[in-house]
C-alpha positions in Angstrom: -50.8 35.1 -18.2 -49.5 36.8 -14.9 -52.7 37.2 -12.6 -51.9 41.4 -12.1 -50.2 43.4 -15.1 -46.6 44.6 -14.4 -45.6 48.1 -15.1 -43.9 48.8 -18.5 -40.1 49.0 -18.5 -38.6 52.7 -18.0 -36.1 53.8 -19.2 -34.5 56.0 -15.8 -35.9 56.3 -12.1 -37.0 52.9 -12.7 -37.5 51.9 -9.1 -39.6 55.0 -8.2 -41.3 55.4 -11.7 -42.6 51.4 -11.0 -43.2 53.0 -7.0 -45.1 55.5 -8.0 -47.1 53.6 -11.2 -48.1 51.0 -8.4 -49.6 53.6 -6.1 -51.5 55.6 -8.8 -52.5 53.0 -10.0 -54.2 51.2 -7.0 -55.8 54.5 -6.3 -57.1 53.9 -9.4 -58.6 50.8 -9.7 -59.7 51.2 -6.1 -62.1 54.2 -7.0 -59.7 57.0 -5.1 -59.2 58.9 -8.9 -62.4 59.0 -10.9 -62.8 58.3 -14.7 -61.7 61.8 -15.9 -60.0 62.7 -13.2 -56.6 65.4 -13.8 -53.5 63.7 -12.5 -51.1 66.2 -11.9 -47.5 65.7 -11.9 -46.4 68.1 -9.0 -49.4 66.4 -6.7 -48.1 63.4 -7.6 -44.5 64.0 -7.5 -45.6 65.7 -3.9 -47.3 62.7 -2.7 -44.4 59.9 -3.3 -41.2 62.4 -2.6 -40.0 62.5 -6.2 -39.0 64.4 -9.2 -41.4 64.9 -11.9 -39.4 62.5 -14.2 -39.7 59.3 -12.4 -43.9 60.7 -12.2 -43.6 61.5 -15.9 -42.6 57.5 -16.9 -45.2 56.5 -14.1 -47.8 57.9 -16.3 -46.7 56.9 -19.8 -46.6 53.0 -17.8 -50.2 53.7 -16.8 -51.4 55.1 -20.3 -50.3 51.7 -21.9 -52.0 49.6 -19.2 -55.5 51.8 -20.4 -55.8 53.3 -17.0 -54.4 56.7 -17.6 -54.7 59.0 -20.7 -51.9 61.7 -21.8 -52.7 64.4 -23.9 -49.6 66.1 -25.7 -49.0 69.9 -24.0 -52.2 69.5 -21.8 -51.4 66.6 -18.9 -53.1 64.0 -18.1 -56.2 62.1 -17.0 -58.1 59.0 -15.5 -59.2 57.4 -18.6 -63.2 57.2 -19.2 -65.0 55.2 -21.0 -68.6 56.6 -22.8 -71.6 54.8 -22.9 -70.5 53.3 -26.0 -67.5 53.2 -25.6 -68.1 50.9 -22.7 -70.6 48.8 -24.6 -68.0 48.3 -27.3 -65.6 47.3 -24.7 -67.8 44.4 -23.3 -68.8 43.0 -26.4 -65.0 42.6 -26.9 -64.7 40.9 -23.5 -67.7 38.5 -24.1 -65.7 37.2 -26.9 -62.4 37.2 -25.9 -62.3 36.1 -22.5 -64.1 32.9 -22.7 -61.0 32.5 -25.4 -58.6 33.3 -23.1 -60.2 30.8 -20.4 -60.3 28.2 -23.2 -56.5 28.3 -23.1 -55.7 28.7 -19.3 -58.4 26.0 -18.1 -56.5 23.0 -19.0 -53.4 23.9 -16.8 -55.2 25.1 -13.7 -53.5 23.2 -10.7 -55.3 21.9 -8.2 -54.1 24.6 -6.1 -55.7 26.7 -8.2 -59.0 25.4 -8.4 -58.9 25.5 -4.8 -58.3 29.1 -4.4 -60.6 29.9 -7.0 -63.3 28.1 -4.7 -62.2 29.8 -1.6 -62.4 33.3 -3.5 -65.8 32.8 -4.6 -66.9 31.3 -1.0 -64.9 35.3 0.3 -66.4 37.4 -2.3 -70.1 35.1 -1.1 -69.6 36.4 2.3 -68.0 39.9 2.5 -70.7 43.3 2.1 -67.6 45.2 1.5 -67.6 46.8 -2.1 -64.2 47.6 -2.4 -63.6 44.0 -1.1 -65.5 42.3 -3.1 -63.9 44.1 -6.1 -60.7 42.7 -5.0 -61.1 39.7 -4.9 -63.4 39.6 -8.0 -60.6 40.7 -9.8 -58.0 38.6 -8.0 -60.9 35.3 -9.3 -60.5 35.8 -12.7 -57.0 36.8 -13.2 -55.9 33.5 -11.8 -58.6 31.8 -14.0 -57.4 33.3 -17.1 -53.4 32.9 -15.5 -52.6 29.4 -17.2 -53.1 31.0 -20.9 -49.9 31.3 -22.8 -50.7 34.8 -25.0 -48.6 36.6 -27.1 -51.4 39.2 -27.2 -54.7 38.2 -25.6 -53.9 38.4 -21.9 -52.0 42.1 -22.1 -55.4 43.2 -24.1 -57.8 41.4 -21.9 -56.1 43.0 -18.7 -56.4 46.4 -20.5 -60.4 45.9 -20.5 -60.7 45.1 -17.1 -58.5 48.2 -16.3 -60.6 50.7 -18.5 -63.7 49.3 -17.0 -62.9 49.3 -13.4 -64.9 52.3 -12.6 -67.9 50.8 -13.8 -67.7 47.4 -12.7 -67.7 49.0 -9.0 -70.9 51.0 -10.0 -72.9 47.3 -11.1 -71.8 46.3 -7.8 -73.6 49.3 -5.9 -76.6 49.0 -8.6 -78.0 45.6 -8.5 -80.1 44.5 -6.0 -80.6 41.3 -3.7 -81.3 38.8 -6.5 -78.7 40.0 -9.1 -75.8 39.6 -6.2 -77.5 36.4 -5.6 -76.4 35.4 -9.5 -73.2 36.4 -9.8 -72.0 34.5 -6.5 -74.0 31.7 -8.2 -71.9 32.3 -11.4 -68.8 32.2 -9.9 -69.4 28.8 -8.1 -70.5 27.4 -11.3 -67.2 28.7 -13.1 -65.6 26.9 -10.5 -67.3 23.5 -10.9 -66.8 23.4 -14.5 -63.1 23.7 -14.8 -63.0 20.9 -12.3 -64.6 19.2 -14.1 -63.1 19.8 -17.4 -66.3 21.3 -19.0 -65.0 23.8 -21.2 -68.0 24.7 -22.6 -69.8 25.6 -19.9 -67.2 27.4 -18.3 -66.8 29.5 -21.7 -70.6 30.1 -21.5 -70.5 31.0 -17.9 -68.1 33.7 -18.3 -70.1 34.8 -21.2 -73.2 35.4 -19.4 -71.6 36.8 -16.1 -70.1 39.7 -18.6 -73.3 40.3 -20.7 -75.5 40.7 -17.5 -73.0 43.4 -16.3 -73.2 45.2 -19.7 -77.0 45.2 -19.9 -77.2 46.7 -16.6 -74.7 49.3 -17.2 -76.8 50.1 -20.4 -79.9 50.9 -18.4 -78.1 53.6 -16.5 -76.1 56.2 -19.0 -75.8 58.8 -15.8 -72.6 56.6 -14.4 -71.0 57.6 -17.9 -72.0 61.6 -17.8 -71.6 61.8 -13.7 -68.1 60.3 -14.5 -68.2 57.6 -11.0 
């Protein structure tokens, strides 16, 4: 599993279609387009200096990556998630990423293990959301980057795409003593793929995503104030 997903193949205007896919879709996952936000293709087009085709493939790349969502004759949209819809998507990613880290843990490098340390001691000591999002993201991807998929990685990727949004509101939600845990959580992550302990690490990962859905639950206005 790649640690970032790569744009779908297009057909024409490949380079710029791929340009513009990676620009959208940073703006994306860095909170600049909100869940439900319009995307529209002369903006966009505008913005890059291109045609509307290249923009149009950019889009259809997006919408199988889960961040954007095209509706026939209307345009298209940030995706959003619901309440439940969100809930539905964690449960998936309590059980399916502790699978996908079964598989990658056993051919993590040692140069792996060490960046994965020095992201968790970064993510520790930055107060910088959008930061810490970063490199959150970047942790996790190359733990789960050793798993040979046909399926699991593309659809695990997909989650973390669709839920973006609302992984950056936990962050600005929990308090002193939550942050406190999940820097603890990553450090013990860390320790147990170095030391082989598969279980732990599964039930590690388990717990860090089920804290993040509970606390989501306890605050449906994220889902109706679209952030």
């Amino acid at each position: 599993m790649s640690a970032e997903p790569q744009v779908a193949p297009v057909p024409r205007d490949g380079a710029a279609s791929r340009r513009i896919a990676e620009g959208i879709r940073d703006a994306i996952l860095h909170g600049e387009y909100h869940p439900g936000s319009r995307l529209r293709q002369e903006e966009i087009a505008e913005r890059f200096g291109a045609s509307r085709v290249p923009v149009r493939e950019a889009l259809k790349a997006l919408e199988s990556e889960g961040l954007v969502t095209l509706v026939a004759n209307a345009g298209a949209w940030v995706s959003r998630l619901t309440l439940e819809e969100c809930e539905e998507v964690y449960q998936a990613r309590e059980r399916l990423e502790p699978l996908l880290l079964r598989y990658s843990a056993p051919h993590l490098t040692p140069e792996d293990l060490q960046q994965l340390d020095a992201l968790a001691r970064r993510m520790a000591e930055t107060d910088d959301v959008a930061e810490f999002l970063r490199l959150d993201r970047e942790f996790h991807m190359l733990s789960y980057s050793r798993a040979d998929t046909l399926m699991l990685g593309d659809l695990v990727r997909r989650f973390w795409n669709t839920t973006q949004p609302y992984r950056r509101a936990y962050t600005l939600l929990i308090d002193a003593h939550r942050t406190r845990i999940v820097h603890d959580e990553h450090h013990l992550l860390v320790t147990a793929l170095r030391e082989g302990d598969l279980e732990s690490a599964e039930q590690t990962i388990t717990g860090h995503i089920r804290r993040t859905r509970r606390m989501l639950a306890k605050h449906p206005e994220i889902f109706s104030a679209g952030s």
